[in-house]
FIVEX-709065 format. One line per 10 residues: number of its first residue (from 1); for each residue z, y, x of N, C-alpha, C. Coordinates in steps of 0.1 Angstrom, whole numbers. Layout:
REM FIVEX-709065
NUM = Z/Y/X/Z/Y/X/Z/Y/X  ...
//
This chain:
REM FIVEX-709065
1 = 0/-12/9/0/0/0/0/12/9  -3/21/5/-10/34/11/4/43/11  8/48/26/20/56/32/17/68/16  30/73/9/28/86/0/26/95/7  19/108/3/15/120/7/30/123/11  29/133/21/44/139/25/37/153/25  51/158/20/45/173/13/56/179/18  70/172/25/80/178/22/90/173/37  97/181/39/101/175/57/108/165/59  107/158/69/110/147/72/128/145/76
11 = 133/160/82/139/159/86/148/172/82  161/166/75/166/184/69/167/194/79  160/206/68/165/218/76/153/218/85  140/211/85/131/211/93/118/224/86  110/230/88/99/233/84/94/218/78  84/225/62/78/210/55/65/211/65  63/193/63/53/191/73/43/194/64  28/195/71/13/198/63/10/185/55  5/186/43/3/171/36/-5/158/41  -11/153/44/-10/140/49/-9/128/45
21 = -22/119/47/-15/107/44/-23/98/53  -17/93/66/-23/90/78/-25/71/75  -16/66/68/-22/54/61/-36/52/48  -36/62/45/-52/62/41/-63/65/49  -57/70/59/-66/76/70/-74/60/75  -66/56/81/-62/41/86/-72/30/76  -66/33/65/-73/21/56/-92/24/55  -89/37/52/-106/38/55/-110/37/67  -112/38/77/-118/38/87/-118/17/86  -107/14/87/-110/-3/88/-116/-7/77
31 = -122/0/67/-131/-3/54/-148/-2/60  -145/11/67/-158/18/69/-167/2/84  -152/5/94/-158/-7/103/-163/-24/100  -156/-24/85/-156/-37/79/-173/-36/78  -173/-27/68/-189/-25/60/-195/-12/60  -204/-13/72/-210/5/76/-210/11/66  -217/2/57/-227/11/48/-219/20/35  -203/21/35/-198/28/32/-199/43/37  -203/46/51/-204/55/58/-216/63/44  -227/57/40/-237/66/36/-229/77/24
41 = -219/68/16/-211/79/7/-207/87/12  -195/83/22/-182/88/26/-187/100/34  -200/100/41/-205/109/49/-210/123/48  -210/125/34/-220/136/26/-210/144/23  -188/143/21/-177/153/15/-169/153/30  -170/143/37/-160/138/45/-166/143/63  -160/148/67/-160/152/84/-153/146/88  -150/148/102/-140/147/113/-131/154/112  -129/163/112/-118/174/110/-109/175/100  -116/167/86/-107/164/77/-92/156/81
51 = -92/148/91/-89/140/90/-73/146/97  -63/143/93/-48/145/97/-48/138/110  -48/131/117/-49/125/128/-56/123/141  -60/133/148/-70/136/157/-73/126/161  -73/113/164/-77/101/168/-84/93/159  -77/97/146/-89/89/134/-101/97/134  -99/111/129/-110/119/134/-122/117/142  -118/110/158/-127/106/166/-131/95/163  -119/89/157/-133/71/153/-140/74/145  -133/83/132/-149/83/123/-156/89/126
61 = -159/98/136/-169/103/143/-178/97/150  -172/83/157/-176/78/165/-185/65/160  -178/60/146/-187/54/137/-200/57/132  -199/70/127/-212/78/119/-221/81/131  -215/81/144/-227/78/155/-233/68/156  -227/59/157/-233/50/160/-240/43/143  -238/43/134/-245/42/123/-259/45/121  -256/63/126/-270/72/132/-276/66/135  -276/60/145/-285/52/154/-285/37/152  -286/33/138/-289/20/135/-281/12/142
71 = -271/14/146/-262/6/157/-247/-5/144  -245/-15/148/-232/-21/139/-223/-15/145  -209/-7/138/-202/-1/143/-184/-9/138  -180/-17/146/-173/-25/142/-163/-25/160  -151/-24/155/-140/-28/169/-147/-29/184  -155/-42/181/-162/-43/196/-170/-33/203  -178/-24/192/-190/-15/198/-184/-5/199  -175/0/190/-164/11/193/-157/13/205  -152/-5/214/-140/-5/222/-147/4/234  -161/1/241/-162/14/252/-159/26/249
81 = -156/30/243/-160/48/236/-148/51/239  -136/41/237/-121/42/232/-112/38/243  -118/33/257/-110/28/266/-100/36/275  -108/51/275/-101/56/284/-96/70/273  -96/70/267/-87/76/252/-72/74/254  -65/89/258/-51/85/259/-45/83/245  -48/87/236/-40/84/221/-45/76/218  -56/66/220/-55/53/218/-45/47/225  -41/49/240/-35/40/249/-23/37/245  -16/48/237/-5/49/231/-4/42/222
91 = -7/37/215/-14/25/202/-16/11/205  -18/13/224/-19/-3/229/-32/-5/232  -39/1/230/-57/3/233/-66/3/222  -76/-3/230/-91/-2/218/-80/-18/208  -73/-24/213/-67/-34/205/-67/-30/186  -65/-12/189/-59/-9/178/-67/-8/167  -85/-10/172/-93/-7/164/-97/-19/154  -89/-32/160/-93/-42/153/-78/-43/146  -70/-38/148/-59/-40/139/-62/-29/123  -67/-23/127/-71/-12/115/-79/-22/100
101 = -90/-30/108/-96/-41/99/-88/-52/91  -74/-51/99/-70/-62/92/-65/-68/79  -69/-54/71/-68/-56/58/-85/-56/48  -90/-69/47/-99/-63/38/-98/-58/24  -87/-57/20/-83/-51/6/-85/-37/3  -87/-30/19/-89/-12/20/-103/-12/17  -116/-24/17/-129/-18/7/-130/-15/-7  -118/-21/-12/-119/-18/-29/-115/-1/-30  -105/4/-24/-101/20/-23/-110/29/-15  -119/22/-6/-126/33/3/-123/45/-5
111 = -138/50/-13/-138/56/-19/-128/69/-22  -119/63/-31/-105/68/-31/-101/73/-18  -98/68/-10/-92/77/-1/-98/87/8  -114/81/10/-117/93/14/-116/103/5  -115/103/-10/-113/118/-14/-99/123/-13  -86/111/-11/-79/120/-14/-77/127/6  -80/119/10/-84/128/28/-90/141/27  -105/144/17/-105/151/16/-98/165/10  -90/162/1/-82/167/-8/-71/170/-2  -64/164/7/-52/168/15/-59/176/26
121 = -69/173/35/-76/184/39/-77/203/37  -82/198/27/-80/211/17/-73/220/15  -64/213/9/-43/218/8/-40/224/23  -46/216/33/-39/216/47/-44/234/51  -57/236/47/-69/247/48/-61/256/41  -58/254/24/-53/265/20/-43/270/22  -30/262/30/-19/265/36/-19/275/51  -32/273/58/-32/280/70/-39/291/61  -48/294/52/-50/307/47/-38/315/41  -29/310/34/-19/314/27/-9/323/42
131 = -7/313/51/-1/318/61/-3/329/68  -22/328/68/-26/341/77/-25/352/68  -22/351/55/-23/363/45/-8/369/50  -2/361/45/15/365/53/14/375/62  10/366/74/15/371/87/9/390/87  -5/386/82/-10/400/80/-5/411/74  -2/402/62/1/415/51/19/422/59  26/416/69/38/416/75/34/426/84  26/425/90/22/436/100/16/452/92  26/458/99/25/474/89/20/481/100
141 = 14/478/110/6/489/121/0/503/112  0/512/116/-10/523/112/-21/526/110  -28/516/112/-45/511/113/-48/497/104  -34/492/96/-39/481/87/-45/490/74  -52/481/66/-64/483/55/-58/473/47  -51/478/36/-44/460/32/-59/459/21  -68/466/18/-81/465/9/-89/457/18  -91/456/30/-99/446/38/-93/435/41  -81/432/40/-72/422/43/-75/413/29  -73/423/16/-75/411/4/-91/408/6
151 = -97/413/9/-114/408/10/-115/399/22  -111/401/29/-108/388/42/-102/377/36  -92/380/32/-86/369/23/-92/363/14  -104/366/7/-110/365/0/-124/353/3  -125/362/14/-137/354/22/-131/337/25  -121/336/27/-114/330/33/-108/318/24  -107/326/13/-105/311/-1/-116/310/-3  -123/315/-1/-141/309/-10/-146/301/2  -145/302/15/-148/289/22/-138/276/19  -125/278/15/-119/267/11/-123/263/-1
161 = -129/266/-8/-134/266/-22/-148/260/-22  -154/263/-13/-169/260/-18/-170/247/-5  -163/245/2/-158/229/10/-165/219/2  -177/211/9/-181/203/4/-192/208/-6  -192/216/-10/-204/218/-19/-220/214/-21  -220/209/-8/-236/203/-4/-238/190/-17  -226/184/-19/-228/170/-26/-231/178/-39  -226/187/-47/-235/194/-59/-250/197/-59  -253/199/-50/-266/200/-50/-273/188/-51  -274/177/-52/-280/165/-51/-282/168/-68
171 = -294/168/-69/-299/163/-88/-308/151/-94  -306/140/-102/-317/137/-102/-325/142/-106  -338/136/-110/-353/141/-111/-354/149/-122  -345/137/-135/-348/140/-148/-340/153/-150  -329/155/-141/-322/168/-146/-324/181/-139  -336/178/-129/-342/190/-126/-359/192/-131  -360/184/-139/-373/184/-153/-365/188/-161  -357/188/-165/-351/194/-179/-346/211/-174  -342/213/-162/-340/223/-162/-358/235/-159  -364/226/-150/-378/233/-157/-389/231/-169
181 = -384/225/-174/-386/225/-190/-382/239/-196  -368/240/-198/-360/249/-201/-366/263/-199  -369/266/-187/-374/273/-182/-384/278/-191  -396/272/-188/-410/270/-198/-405/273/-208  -395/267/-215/-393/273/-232/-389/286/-233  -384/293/-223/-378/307/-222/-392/315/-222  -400/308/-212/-415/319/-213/-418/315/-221  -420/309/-229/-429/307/-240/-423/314/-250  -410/312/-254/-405/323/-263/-403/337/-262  -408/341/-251/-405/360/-245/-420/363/-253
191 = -427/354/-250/-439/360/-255/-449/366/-244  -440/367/-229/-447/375/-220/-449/369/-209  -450/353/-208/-451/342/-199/-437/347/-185  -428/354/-192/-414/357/-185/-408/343/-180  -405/336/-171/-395/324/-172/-383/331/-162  -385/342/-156/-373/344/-151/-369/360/-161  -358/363/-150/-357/378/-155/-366/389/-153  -369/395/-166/-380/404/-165/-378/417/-156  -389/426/-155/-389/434/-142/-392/449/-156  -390/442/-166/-398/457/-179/-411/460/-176
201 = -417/454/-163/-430/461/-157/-442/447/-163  -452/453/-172/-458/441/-176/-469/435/-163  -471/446/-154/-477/442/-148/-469/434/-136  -461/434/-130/-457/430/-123/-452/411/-130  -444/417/-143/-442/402/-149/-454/391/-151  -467/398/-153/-479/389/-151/-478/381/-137  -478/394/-130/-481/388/-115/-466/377/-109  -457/376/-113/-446/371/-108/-442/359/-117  -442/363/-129/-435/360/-139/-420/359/-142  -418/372/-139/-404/374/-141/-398/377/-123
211 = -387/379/-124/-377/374/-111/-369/363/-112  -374/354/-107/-368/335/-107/-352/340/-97  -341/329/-105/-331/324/-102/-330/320/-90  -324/320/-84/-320/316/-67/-328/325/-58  -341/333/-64/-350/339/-53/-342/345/-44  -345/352/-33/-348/365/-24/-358/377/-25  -356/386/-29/-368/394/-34/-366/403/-25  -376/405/-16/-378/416/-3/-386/428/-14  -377/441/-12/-388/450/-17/-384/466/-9  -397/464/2/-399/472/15/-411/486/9
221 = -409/492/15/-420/508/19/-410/513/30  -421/528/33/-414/532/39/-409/545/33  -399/552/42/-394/565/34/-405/570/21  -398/574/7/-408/583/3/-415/572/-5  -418/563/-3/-424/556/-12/-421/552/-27  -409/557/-29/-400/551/-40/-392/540/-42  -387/531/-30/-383/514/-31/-370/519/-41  -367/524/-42/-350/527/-46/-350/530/-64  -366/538/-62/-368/539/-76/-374/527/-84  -380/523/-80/-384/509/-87/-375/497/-88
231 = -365/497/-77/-353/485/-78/-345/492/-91  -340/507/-94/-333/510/-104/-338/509/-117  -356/514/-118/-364/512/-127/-362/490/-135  -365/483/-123/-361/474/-127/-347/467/-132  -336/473/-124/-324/469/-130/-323/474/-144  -323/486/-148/-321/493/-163/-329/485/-172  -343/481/-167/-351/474/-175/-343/461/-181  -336/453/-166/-333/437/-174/-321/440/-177  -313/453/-177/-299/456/-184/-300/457/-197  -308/467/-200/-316/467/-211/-318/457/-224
241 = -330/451/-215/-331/439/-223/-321/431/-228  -314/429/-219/-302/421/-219/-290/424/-230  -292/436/-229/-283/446/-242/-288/445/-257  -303/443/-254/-309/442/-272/-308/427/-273  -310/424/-264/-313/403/-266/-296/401/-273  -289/403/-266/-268/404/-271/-269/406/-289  -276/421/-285/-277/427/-306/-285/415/-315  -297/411/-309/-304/398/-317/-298/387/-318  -284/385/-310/-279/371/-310/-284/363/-303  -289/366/-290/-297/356/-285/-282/355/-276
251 = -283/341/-268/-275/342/-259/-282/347/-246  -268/345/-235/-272/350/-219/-283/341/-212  -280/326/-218/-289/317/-210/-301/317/-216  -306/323/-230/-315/321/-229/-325/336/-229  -318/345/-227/-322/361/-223/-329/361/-214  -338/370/-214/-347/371/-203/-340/388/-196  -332/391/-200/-322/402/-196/-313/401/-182  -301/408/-179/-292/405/-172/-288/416/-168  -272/408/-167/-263/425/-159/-263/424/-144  -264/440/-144/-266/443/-129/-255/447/-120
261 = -256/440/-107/-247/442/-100/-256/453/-90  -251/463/-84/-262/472/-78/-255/475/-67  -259/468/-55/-253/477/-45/-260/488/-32  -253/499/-32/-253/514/-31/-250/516/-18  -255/513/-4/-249/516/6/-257/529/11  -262/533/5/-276/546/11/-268/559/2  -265/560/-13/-264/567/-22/-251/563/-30  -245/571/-33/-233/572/-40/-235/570/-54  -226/563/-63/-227/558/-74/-230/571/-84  -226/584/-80/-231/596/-90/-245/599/-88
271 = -247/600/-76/-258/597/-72/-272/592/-80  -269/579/-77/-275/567/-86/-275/572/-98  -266/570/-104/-266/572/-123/-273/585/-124  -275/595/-114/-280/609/-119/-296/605/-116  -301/593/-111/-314/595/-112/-314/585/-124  -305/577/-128/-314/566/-134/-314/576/-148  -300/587/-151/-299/597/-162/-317/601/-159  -318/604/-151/-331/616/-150/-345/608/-153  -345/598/-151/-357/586/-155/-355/582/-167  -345/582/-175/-342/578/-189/-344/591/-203
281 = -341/601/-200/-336/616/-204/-348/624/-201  -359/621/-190/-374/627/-189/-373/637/-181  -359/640/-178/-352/652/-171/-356/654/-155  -364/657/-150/-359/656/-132/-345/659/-126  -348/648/-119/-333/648/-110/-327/660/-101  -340/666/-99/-335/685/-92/-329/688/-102  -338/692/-108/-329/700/-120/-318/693/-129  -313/683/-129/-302/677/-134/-290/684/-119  -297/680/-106/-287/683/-99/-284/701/-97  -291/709/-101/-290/725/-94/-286/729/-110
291 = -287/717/-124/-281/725/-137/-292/732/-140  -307/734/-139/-312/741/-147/-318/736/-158  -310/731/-166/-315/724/-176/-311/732/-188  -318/738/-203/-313/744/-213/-311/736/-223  -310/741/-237/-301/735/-245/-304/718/-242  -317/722/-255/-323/710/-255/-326/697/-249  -330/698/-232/-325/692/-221/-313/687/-221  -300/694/-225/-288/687/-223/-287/680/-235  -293/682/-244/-290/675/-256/-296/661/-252  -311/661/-247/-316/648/-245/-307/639/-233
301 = -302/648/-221/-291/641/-215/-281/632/-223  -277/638/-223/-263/635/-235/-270/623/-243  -277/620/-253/-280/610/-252/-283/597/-248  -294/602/-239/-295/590/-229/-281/585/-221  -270/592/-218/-256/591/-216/-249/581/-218  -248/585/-237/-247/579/-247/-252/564/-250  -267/563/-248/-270/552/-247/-268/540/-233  -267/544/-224/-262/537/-215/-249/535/-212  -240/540/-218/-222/536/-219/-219/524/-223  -227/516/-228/-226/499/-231/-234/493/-220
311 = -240/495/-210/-253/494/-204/-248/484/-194  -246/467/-195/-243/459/-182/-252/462/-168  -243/473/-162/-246/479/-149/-237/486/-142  -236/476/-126/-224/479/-123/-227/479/-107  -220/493/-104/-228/502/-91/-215/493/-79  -220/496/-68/-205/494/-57/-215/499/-45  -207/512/-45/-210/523/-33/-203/525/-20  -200/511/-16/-191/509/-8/-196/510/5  -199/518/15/-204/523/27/-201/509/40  -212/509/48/-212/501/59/-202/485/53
321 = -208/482/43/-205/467/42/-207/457/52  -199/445/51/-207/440/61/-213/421/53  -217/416/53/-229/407/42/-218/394/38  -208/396/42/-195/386/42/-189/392/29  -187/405/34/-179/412/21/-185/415/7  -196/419/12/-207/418/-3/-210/405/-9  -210/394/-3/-210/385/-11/-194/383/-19  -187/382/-8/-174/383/-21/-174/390/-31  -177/405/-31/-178/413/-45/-189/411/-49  -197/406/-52/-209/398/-62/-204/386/-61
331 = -200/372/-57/-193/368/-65/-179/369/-76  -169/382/-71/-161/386/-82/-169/393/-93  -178/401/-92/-189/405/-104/-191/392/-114  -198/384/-108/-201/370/-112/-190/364/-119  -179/364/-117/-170/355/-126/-164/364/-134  -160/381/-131/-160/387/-140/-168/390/-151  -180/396/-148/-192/400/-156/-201/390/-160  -204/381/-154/-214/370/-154/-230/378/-153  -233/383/-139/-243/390/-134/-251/388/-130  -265/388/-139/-278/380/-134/-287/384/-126
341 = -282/399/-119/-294/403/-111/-288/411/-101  -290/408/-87/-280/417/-74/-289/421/-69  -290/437/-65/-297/445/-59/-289/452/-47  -296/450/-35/-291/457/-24/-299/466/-19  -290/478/-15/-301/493/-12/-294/497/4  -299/495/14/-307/486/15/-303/477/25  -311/467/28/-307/453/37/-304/459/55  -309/468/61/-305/474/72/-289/484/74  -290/487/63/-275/493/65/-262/480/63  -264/468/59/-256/461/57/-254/455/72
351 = -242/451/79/-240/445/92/-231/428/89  -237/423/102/-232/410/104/-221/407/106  -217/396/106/-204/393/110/-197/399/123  -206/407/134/-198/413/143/-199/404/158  -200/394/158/-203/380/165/-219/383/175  -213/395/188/-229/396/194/-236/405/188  -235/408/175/-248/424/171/-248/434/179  -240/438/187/-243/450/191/-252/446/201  -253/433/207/-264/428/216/-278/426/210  -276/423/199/-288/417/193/-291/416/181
361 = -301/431/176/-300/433/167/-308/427/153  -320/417/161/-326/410/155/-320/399/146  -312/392/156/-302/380/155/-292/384/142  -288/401/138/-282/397/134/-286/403/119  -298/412/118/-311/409/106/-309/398/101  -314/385/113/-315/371/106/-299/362/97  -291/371/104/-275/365/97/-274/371/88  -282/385/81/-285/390/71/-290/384/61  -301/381/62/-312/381/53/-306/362/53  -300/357/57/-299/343/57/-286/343/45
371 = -276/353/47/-268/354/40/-270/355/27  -284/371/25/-287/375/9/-294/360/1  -301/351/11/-309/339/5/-300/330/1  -287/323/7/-273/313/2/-268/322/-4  -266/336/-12/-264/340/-19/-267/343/-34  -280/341/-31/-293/340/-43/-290/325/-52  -285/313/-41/-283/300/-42/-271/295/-47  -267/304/-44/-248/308/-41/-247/307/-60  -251/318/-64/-247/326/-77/-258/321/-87  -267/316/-82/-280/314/-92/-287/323/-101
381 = -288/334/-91/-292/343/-93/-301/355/-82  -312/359/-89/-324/367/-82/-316/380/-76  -321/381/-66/-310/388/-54/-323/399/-48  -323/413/-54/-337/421/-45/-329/432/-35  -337/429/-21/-332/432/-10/-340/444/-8  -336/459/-7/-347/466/-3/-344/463/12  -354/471/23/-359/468/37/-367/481/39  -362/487/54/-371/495/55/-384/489/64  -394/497/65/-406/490/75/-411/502/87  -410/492/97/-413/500/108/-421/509/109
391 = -420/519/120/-431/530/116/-445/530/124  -447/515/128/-463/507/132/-471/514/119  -464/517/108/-471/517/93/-478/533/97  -473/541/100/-477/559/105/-485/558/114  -488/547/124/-502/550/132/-510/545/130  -513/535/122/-527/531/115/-533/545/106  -542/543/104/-553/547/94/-549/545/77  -553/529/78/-547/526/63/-533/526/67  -525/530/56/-512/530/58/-506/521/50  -515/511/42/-514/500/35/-503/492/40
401 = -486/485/41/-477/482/47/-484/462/51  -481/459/58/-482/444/62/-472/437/62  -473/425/62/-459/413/64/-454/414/78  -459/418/87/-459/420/100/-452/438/106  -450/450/94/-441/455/95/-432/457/94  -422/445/86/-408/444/81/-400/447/93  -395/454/94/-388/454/102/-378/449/109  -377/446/124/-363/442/131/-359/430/131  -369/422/123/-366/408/123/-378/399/114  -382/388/119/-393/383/114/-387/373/99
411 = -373/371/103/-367/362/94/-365/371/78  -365/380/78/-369/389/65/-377/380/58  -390/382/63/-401/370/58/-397/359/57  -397/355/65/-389/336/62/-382/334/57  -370/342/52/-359/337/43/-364/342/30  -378/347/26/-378/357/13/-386/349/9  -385/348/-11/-394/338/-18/-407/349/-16  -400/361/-24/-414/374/-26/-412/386/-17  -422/390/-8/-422/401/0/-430/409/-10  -426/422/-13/-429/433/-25/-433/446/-17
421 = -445/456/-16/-443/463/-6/-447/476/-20  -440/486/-15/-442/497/-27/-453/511/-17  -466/509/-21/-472/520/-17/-479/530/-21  -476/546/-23/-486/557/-30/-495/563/-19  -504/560/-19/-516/568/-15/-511/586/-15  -510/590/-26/-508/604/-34/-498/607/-19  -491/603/-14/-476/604/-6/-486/612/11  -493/602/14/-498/605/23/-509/618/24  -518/615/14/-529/622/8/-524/644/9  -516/641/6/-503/655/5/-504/661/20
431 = -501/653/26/-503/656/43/-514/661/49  -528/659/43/-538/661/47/-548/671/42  -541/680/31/-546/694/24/-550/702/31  -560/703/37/-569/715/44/-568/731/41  -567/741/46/-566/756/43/-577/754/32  -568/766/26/-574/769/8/-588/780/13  -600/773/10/-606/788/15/-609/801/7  -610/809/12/-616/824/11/-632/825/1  -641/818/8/-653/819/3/-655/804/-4  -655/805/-16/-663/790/-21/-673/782/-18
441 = -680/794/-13/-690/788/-9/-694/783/5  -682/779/10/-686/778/28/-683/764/29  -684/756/39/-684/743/40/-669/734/42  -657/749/44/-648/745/45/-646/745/26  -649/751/19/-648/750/6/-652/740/-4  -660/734/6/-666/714/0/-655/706/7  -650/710/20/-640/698/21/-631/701/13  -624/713/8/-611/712/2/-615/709/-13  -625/707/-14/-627/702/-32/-626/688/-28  -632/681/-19/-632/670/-19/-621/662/-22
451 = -610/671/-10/-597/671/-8/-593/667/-28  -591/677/-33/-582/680/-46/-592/668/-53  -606/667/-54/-610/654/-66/-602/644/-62  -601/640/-49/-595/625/-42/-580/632/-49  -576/642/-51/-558/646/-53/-555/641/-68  -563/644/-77/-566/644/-85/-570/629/-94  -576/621/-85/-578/605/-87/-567/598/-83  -558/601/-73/-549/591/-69/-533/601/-76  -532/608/-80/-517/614/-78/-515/605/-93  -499/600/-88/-494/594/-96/-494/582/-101
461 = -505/575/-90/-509/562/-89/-501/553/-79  -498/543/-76/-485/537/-70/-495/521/-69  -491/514/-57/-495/499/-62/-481/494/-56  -475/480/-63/-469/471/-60/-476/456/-49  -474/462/-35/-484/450/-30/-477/439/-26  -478/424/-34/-470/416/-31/-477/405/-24  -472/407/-9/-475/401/5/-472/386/6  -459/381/-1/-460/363/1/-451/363/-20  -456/350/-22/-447/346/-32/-445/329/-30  -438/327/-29/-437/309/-32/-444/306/-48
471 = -441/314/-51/-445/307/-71/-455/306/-74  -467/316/-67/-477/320/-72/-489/331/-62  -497/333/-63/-505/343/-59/-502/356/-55  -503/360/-43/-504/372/-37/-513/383/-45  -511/397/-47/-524/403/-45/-514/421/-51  -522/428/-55/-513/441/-59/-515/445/-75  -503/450/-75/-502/455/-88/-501/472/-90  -509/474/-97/-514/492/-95/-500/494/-106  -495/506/-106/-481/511/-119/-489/527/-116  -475/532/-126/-476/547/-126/-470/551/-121
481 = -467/562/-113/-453/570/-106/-449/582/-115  -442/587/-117/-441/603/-123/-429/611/-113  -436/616/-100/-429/623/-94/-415/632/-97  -417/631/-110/-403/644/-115/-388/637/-116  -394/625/-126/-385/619/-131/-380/602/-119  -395/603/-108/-391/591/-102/-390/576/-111  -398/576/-121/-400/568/-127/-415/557/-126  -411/544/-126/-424/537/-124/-427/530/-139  -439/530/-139/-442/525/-156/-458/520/-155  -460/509/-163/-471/504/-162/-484/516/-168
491 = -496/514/-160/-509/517/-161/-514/519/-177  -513/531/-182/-516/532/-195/-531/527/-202  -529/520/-214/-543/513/-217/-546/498/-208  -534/497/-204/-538/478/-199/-545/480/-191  -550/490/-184/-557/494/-169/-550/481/-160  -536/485/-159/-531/473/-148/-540/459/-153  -542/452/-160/-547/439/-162/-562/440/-157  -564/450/-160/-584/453/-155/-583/451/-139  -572/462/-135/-571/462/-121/-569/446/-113  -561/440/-117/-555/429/-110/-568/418/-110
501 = -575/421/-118/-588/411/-123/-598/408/-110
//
């Protein structure tokens, strides 16, 4: 029978010892050497380090090696590995590895114990977090943050918490056909071939169909191009939605809506709301900010206000994050709010774990953008990353952006389902207005017409050029811009669908 967990000290008046149960330890391992092929379960929740016993630890390490390699892993094949092992010696030698087998009764419990190994593990994990929260929160230096301490702390239970999690992922077939089934029945009911969350942009939902669950959504320009406006234009849209779908009784899972988690590291949360006020209200955002707005103006404010005060959308302006912490607060969003769409502004101001970045700034892009992607995975939910893009894009000619100017790291690309580039012509076009001439009729008075017809054909024209998609087809999607209000809106008259054609 299996030693009981000891939870509690051995010895009065002693500190309690860490939980433990070094006879199950024992019994599996002589299960596992009995019959390898327990290793294939046991191997997918269970490490080495679980293990209370640093010597069991190295046998079942030493097993799953040699398993690896097709090898029978039983007392004898073990005993070189184990000869010159001082905590074996103390045991009496590799002798001890065949005393461990000598119960075949421990293959009926495998199982069992390796969970509860895992399980006291665990306990063991949450007790050294619980302690380092102590010791911390004990320390009153002048320079403690007890707000970063609970977010460290935080970080810190959610690795004890998501321990093991790999074995959830394993689906069968049929229940990942049923969940794209499901899917399909959501587009087919939106009416808009939607299966994820919509973007309000019809053109872009053609081209995407929607923003899919788990994605990474890279959405790069450079300065000036709008990326900031189009990520907000899109969040309001599936907030939106998400608010009338609630009024119809539809539920969340099967809404093509969602609340927004929006994170602000560029722009302050008043900030934000004063443009998304100014995109919603028709109002420009100058003049919301300098007040020259009259009656009527404020009256349409005040509405639009009004209407967004129920609006699932939820800003966090929290300056110089670093991609550890932001995932904690989107997952507290997530179990508070249940939030189906995380927007980060942008992916360059966010920092890495600290581990070497100041060496290597590439390396730690890639701990970035690796982070926003298991977080997409994480939450089950479409995650849009804005990025800025190198300024290779200002010495070309076309200034059309490439997959090859993302900036500072190539893993941007490779961790991203959709690379999204936001570019106006109109932006650049601005720069290149010739002196107004004097005489109409002089030759500088044909270029500057030429100038204003081309001003005149492109102002307020915008494309969405989407550079990779896993789901589907590349190519661009033309929108509208309206400089004032910073608003993006589809191509009036189904133009965008002619275009894309």
């Amino acid at each position: 029978m299996a030693e009981p967990i000891r939870l509690v000290p051995d010895v009065p008046g002693a500190a309690p010892a860490l939980p433990h149960n070094v006879q199950a330890e024992a019994a599996l391992l002589g299960a596992l050497m009995i019959d390898n092929r327990l290793a294939e379960d046991v191997q997918i929740k269970l490490r080495a380090d679980h293990f209370y016993d640093p010597l069991h630890g190295r046998v079942y390490e030493a097993i799953l090696r040699l398993c690896d390699r097709n090898m029978i892993a039983n007392p004898v094949t073990l005993r070189p590995l184990f000869e010159a092992d001082a905590a074996m010696k103390e045991l009496g030698g590799p002798a001890y590895l065949a005393q461990l087998t000598g119960s075949g009764a421990a293959l009926i419990g495998a199982r069992d114990f390796a969970q509860q190994i895992y399980d006291l593990a665990l306990l063991r994990a949450l007790i050294g977090v619980g302690r380092g929260m102590v010791e911390n929160a004990i320390n009153t230096a002048a320079d403690v943050d007890p707000k970063a301490q609970i977010e460290a702390a935080e970080v810190e239970l959610y690795r004890v918490a998501e321990e093991g999690g790999e074995q959830g992922s394993v689906k069968s077939f049929a229940r990942a056909a049923a969940e794209a089934v499901r899917l399909a029945e959501i587009a087919h009911n939106s009416g808009g071939g939607v299966a994820g969350i919509t973007t309000g942009l019809e053109g872009l939902n053609q081209r995407m169909g929607g923003l899919h669950r788990s994605d990474l959504i890279i959405l790069a320009g450079r300065p000036g191009m709008g990326k900031t406006s189009l990520a907000t234009n899109i969040a309001f849209n599936a907030a939106q939605r998400l608010l009338r779908d609630r009024e119809d009784g539809i539920t969340a899972d099967k809404s093509i809506g969602a609340a927004i988690a929006f994170f602000s590291l560029e722009m302050s949360s008043d900030q934000l709301a004063t443009r998304i006020l100014a995109e919603q209200s028709g109002i420009s955002s100058e003049r919301l900010r300098m007040g020259k707005i009259g009656n009527a103006d404020f009256r349409n404010l005040a509405r639009a206000a009004a209407e967004l005060e129920t609006l699932p959308f939820f800003i966090d302006d929290t300056p110089g994050l670093t991609v550890a912490a932001l995932r904690t607060r989107a997952r507290r969003l997530k179990r508070q709010h249940d939030i189906g769409l995380v927007i980060v502004d942008y992916l360059q101001l966010l920092s890495g774990s600290g581990k070497g970045s100041n060496d290597n700034r590439v390396q730690e892009i890639s701990e970035i953008s690796r982070g926003l992607k298991t977080l997409a995975k994480e939450l089950h939910v479409p995650v849009i990353a804005l990025s800025q893009l190198s300024r290779a894009v200002e010495q070309r000619e076309d200034k059309r952006p490439v997959l090859s100017d993302l900036r500072e790291s190539g893993s941007i690309e490779q961790d991203a389902d959709i690379v999204m580039f936001v570019y106006r012509e109109d932006y650049y076009h601005s720069f290149k207005e010739p002196p107004k001439p004097t005489d109409m009729n002089s030759p500088e008075a044909a270029k500057y017409n030429e100038w204003m017809q081309k001003e005149m054909e492109i102002t307020g024209r915008a494309l969405a050029i989407i550079a990779k998609q896993r789901h589907g087809a590349t190519g661009n999607v033309p929108l509208h811009f309206d400089r004032e209000t910073t608003k993006f809106t589809d191509l009036a008259g189904g133009d965008w669908a002619q275009s894309m054609e």
